[in-house]
N, C-alpha and C positions, 0 to 999 in steps of 0.2 A: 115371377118375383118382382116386385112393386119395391124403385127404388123410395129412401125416407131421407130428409136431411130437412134442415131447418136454418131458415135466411137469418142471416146476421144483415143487418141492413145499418148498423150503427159503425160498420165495415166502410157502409159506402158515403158517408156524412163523416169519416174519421180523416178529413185532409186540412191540414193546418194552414191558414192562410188562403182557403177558397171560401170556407165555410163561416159564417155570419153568428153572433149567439141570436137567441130568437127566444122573447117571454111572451107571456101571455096568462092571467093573472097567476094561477100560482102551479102551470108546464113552463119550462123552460127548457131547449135543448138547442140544437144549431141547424139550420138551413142554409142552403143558397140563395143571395139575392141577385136576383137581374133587375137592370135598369137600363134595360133598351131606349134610345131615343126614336121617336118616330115621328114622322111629317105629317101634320091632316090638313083639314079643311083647304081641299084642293093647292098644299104645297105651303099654303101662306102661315102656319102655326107648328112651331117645333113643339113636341113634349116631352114628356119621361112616363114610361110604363113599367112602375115597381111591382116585382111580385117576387115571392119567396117560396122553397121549395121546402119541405118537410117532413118527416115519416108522421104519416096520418095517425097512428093510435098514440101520440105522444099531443099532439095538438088536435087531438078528438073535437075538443068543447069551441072551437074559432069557429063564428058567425059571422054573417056580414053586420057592420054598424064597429063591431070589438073595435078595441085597440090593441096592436101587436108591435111590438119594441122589439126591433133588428139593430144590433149594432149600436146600440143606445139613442136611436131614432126612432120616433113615435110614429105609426100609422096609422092608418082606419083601414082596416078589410072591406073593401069591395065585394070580391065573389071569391067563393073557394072550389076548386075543384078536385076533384081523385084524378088521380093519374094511372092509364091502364089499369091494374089487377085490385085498386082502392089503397097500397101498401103507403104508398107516398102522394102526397097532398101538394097542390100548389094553391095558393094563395094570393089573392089579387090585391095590389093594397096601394091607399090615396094617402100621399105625404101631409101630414099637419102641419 
């Protein structure tokens, strides 16, 4: 017997205060953002690496070049990736 059940994933984006609103011209729903800092060019250059986490079939249509508004802050998408099973999407994105 094959068990069934079916993911609620708007379960695991439903935490108030982690979660970011997130548009894109006319999906809008909430993701996660990070904004890791990180050190290059051999220690000598701080930066910020923005990316945003997302359920992939609500932000199907995000391309690299878009613009995606987190938070009421404008980006440009970089690269978009699926995250394991393709359910959830992360999102790479250069601050304007």
């Amino acid at each position: 017997m094959a068990l069934s059940f079916t993911e609620d994933l708007t379960a695991f984006f439903d935490t108030p205060g982690f979660t970011e609103t997130v548009v894109h011209s006319s999906a809008s729903g909430v993701g996660y953002l990070d904004q890791p800092d990180e050190i290059i060019a051999d220690g000598l250059v701080l930066t910020t690496d923005y990316r945003v986490t997302v359920i992939a079939s609500v932000f199907s249509s995000v391309s690299h070049g878009d613009t995606l508004t987190v938070a009421g802050v404008d980006y440009t998408v970089r690269e978009v990736m699926l995250i394991d099973d393709g359910k959830l999407k992360r999102i790479m994105l250069t601050k304007d």
